[in-house]
N, C-alpha and C positions, 0 to 999 in steps of 0.2 A: 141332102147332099153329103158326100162322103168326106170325112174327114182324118187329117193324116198326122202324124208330129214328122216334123223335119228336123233331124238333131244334125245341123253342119258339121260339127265336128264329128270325126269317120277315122275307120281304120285306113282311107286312104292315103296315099300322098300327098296327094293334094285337098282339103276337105271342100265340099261344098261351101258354100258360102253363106253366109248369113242373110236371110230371108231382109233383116232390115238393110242390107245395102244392096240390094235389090231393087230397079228401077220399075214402075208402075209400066208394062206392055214387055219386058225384059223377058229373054228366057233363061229358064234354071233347069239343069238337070237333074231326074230327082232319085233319091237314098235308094240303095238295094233295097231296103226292108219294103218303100212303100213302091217301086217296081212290082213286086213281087203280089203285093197285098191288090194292087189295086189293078194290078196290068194282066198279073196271071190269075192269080182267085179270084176275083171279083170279074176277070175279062171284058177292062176295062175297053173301049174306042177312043181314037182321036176324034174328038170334039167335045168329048163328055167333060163336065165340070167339079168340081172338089175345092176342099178349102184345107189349105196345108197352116199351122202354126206351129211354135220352136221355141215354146216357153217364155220369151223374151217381151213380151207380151201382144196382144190382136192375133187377129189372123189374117190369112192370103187369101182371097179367089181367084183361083187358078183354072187354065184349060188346057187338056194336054193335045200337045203339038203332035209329037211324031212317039210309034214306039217299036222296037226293033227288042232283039231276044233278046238281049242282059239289060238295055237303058229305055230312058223315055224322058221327055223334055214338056213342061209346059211352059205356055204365058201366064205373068201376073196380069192380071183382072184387075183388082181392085184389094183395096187395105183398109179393114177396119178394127178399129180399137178396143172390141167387145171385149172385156177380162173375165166377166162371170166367176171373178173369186170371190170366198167367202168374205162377209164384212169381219170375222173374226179371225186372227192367225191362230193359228192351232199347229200343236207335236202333240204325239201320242208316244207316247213309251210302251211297246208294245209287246209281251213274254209271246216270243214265236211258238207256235202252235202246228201241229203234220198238216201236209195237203191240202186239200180243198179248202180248208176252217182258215188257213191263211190266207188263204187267194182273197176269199169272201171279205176277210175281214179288210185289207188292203183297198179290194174294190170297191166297198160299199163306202169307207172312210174318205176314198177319192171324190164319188159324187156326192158326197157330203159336205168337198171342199176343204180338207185336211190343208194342211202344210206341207206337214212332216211327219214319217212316221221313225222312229228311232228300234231298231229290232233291237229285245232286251236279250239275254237268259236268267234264269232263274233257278232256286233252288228245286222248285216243283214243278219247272218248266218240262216242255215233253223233247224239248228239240236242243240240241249242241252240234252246232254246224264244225267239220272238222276244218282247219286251213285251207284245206284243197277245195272244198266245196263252198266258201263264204262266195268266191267271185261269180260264180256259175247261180248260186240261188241268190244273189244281189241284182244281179240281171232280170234274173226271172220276174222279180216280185218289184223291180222297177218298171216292167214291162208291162205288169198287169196293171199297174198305177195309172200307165200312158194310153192303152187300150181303153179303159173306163172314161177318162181322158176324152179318148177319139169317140168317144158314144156319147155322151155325157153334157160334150160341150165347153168344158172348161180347157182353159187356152194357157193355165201354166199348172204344170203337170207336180203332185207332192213328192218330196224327195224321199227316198226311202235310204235309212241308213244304217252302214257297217253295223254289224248285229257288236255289244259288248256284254257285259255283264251287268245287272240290277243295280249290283255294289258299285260298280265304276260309275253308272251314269248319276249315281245319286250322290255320292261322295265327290267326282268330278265337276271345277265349278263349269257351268255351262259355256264363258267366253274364253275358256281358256287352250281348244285348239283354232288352232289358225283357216286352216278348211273344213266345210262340212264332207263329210266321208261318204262319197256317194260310189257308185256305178262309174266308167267311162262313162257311160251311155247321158251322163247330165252332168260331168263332171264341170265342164266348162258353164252350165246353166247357173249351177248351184253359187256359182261367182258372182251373179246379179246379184242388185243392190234388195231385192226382191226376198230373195233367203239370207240375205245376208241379217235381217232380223232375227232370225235365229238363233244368233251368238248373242245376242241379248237376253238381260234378265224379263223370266214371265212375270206378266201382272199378275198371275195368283194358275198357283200348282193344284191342281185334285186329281188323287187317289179314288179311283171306282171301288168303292167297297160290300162287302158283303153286307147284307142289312143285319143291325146286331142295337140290341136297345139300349137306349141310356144318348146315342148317336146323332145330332141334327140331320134330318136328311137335305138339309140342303146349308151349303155355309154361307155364312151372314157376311161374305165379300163375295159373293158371285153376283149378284143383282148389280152391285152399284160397279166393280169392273165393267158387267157389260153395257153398261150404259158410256162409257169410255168411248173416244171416238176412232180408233183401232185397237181392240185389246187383244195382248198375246198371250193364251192360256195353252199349260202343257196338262196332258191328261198320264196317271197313270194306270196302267189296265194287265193282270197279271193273270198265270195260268189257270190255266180248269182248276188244278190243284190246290191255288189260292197262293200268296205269297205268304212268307212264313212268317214268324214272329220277330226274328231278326230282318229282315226285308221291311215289313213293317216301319216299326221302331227308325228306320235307316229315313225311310220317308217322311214320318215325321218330322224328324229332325231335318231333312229336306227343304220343311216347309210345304210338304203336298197335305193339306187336307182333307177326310173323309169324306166322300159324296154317295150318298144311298140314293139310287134312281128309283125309286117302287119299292114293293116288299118283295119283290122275289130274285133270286138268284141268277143274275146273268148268264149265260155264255161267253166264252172270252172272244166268240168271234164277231156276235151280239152287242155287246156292250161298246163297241165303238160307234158302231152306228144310232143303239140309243144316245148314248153321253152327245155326239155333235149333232143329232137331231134335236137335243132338249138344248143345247147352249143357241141354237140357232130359232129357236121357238119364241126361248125367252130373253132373246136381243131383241125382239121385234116391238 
């Protein structure tokens, strides 16, 4: 069955309305985006079925009613409370990377069950987004979060956020902006009491590092954190190029950790998807 994210809040006048004040047999009319995805691409019929969710948590079974050239209207079906997120909270600090290696890297952290991803730069980073282009590729790579999302299963989508610098986010204390810096496209989401974990201090910060000797590969607080009965781990993950000596040093002092996963050299776009496939192995 196809699945859709419903983000109420719209560039409309009037937004859609929130799926949870939404009455069980009610009709809703639904987003341009998922018109478009489900009514023209997919060529969808009235009477066919979907399940729309809005991050807020569950989802809808829905049927659509009627559909005409710009709109389309279903009934709610039915309301269930599936979350299918990760037992772990998780942010990734992540030194953005060109094209595709970011998509992947976004999408695969998504069905991983991420939280958050925080876009870093760096001093060896490949990518410096200019001002004009932060809103436009915030979008995009929130988009790809929400699509993984809609395949994937999972029913609250990870925020992806305002890219800064390595220095700022590491030197910056974590509770100390007032919102998380997202997209429109979640802006109202990110308000849930849900991310709002976020602005909280991590039970324990690691640094993905390069394997180098003398190094534990694994740190003697990761075991007993995740036995924790919600732990919030931030990961750091830097570029192809490595983070430098001063970057480093910066995280240290942080309090991030070195984490060796294997003996061999990650990928930056790689290594996400190791690091929360192994913290989610060895929660178990």
């Amino acid at each position: 069955m196809r699945r859709f994210f419903y983000a109420s809040s719209n560039t409309k006048d009037t937004p859609y309305p929130p799926l949870s004040t939404v009455a069980i047999g009610a009709s809703i009319e639904l987003t341009d985006s998922i018109v478009h995805h489900w009514c023209r691409v997919l060529r969808a019929n009235i009477g066919d079925e979907g399940v729309l969710f809005d991050g807020f948590g569950g989802e809808y079974h829905v049927q659509l009613q009627s559909i005409s050239k710009k709109h389309a209207t279903v009934a709610v079906l039915a309301h269930s409370i599936d979350e299918r997120t990760a037992p772990i909270l998780s942010q990734i600090g992540l030194v953005m990377s060109r094209g595709e290696r970011m998509d992947y890297a976004i999408q695969k952290s998504t069905e991983l069950g991420v939280t958050a991803i925080q876009l870093l730069t760096s001093h060896h980073g490949e990518v410096n987004l200019k001002p004009a282009q932060v809103e436009k590729k915030l979008a995009h790579w929130q988009q790809v979060a929400i699509a993984a999302c809609e395949q994937c299963g999972l029913n609250r989508p990870p925020l992806i956020l305002t890219p800064m610098s390595i220095t700022d986010w590491l030197t910056q204390p974590s509770r100390s902006a007032p919102h998380l810096a997202v997209s429109p496209l979640v802006a109202e989401l990110s308000q849930d009491h849900y991310y709002q974990a976020l602005q909280q201090p991590a039970d324990l910060r690691l640094q993905l590092s390069v394997p180098a000797a003398g190094q534990p590969a694994m740190p003697e607080a990761l075991l007993p954190v995740l036995r924790q009965a919600a732990p919030y781990i931030e990961l750091l993950i830097g570029p192809e190029g490595g983070l430098s000596d001063e970057e480093c040093k910066r995280a240290a002092n942080a309090d991030f950790a070195p984490w060796q996963i294997g003996a061999r050299v990650l990928r930056t776009e790689t290594a996400p998807v190791v690091a929360l496939a192994t913290l989610h192995a060895l929660a178990l």
